[in-house]
Wavefront OBJ file of the C-alpha trace (Angstrom):
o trace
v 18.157 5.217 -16.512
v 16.145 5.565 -19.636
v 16.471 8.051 -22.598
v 13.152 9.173 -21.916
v 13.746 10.682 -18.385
v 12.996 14.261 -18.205
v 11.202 17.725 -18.337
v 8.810 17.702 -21.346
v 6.417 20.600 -22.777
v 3.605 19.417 -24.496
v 1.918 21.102 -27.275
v -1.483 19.818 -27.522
v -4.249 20.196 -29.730
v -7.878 18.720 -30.477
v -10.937 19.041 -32.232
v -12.296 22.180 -30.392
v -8.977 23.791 -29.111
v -5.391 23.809 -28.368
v -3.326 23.902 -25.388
v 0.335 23.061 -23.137
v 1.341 21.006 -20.459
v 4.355 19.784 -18.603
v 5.466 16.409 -17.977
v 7.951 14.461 -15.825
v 8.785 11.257 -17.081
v 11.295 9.857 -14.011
v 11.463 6.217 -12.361
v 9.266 4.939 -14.245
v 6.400 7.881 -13.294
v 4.336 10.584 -15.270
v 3.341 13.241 -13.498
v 2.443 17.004 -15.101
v -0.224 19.802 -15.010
v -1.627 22.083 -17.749
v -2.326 25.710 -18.454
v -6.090 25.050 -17.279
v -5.331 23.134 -13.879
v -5.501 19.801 -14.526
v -3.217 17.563 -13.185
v -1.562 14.383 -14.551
v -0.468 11.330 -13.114
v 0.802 7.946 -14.632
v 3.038 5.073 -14.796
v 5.100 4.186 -17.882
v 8.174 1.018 -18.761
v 10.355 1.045 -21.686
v 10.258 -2.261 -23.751
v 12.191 -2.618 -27.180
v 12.006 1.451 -28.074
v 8.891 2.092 -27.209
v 7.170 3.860 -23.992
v 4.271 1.678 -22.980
v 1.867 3.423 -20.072
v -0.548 5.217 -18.808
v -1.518 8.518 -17.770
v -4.435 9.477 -15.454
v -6.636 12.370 -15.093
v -10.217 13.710 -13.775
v -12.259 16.707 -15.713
v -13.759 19.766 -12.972
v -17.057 20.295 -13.048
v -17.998 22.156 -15.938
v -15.030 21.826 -17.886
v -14.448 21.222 -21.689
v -11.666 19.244 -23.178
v -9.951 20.482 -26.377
v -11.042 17.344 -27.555
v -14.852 19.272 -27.668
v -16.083 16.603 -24.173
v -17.995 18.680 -21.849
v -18.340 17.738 -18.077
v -21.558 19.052 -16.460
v -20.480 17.092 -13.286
v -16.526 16.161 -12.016
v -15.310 13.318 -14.819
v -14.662 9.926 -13.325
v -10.923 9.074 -13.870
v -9.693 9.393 -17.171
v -7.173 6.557 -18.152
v -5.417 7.121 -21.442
v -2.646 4.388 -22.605
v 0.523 5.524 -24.099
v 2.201 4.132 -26.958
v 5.412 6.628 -27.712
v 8.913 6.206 -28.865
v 11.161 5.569 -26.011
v 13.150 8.320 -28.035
v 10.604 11.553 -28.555
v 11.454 13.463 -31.824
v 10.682 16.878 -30.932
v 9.500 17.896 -34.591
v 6.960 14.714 -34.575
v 3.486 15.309 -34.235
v 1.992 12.067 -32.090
v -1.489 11.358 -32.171
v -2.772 9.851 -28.546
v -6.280 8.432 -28.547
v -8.071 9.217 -25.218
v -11.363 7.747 -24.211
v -13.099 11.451 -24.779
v -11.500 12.038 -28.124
v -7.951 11.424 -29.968
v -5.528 14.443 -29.204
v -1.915 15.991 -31.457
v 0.617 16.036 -29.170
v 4.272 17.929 -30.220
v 6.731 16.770 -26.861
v 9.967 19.034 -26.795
v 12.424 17.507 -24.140
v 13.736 20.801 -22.111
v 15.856 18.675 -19.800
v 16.927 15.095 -19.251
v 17.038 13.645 -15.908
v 19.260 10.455 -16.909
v 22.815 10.495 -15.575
v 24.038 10.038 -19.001
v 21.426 12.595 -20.604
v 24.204 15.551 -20.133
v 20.678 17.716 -19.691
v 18.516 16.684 -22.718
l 1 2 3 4 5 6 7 8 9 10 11 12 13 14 15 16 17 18 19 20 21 22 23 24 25 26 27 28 29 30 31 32 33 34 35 36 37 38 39 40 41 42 43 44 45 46 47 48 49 50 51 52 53 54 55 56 57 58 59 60 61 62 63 64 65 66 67 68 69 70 71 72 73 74 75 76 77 78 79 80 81 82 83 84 85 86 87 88 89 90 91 92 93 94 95 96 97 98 99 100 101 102 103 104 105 106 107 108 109 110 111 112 113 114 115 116 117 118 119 120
């Protein structure tokens, strides 16, 4: 199993505003949702300390992104590649790029789901 299996809160902030998500990061999957509804969904691999992936998402109709991107209309798919440390510090700040604006992400682990994780 990889270190980087578990139950993540993300702290996220952008240009125009500020918000929190959850993650999953298990078998090689992403999935999590966010204080405004939207819902993630990704695929990630581990290769020499770093998480390499993706995660996935759409906009609703007239939505705004704390990254300051308004949607008039339902986004297309999002796609946003992940570059992290296979081992997240929790008092790093990580800057993700997304195709609508770059995001500050602060990931605090509340739980590991390796076997050897002993629950972080």
């Amino acid at each position: 199993m990889d270190n980087i299996e578990g139950i993540y809160t993300a702290y996220l902030a952008g240009a125009t505003g500020q918000g929190m998500a959850m993650f999953v990061f298990q078998d090689h999957k992403i999935a999590g949702a966010d204080v405004s509804g939207l819902v993630f969904s990704g695929s990630y691999s581990v290769e020499k300390g770093m998480l390499i992936g993706e995660l996935v998402y759409t906009m609703p109709v007239g939505s705004t992104s704390i990254t300051g991107a308004s949607f008039d209309q339902h986004s297309d798919r999002i796609v946003v590649p992940l570059s992290l440390p296979a081992v997240i510090d929790p008092n790093e700040t990580y800057c993700i790029d997304t195709p609508i604006g770059p995001i500050n992400a602060k990931l605090v682990k509340n739980i590991g789901l390796g076997s050897d994780d002993n629950g972080k």
